[in-house]
Legacy VTK file of the C-alpha trace (Angstrom):
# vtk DataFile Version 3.0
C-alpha trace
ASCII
DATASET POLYDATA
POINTS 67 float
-7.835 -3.207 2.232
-5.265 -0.990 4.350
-5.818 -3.887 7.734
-4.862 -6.554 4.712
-2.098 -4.484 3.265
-0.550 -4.416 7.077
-1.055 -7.654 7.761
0.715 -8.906 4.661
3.621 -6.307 5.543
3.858 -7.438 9.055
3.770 -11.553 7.941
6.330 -10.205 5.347
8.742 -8.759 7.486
8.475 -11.988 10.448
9.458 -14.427 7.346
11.859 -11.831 5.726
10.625 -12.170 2.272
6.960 -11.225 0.788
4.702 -12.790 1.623
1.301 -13.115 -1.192
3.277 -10.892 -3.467
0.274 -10.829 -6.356
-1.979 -9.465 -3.738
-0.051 -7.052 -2.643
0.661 -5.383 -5.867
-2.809 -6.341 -6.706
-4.303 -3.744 -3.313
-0.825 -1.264 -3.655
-1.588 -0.624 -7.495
-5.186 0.052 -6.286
-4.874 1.949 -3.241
-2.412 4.638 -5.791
-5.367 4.613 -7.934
-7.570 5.395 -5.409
-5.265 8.631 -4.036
-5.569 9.827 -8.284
-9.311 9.231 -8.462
-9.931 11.490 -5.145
-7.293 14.186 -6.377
-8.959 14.398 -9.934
-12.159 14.531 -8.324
-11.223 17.128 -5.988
-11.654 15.141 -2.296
-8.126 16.827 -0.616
-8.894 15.339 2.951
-9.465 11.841 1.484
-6.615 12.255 -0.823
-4.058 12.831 1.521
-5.513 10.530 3.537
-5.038 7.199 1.288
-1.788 9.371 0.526
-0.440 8.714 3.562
-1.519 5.099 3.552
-0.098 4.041 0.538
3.519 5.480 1.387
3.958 3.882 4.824
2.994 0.980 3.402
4.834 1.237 0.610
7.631 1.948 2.913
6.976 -1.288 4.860
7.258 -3.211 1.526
10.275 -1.401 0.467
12.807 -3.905 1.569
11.110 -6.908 -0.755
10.900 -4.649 -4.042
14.101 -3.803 -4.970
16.378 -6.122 -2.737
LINES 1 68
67 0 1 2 3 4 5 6 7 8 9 10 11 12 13 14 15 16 17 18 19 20 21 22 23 24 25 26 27 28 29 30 31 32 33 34 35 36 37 38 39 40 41 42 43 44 45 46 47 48 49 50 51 52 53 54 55 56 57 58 59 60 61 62 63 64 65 66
């Protein structure tokens, strides 16, 4: 999921608009679940983890949400 999440970010940033937009908020809406399952269940390593992958991707994406 996270090697389809960057490719999508990368193809989205060489075209300069998103690219498979329903996927991506399809894997980014599940990935943030994924970070509140493994906190609730008490899995810190794996939590911060998927943590940190969801925000740098969400970072990558950043430019086609809100612009």
């Amino acid at each position: 999921m996270g090697k389809e999440l960057t490719y999508l970010a990368d193809v989205s940033i060489s075209k300069n608009h998103l690219a498979s937009e329903r996927e991506v908020q399809f894997y980014m809406r599940f990935l943030g679940q994924l970070v509140v399952l493994t906190q609730n269940y008490k899995q810190p390593e794996l939590s911060k983890r998927l943590e940190k992958q969801y925000n740098e991707l969400l970072s990558r994406f950043s430019p086609f949400v809100n612009g």
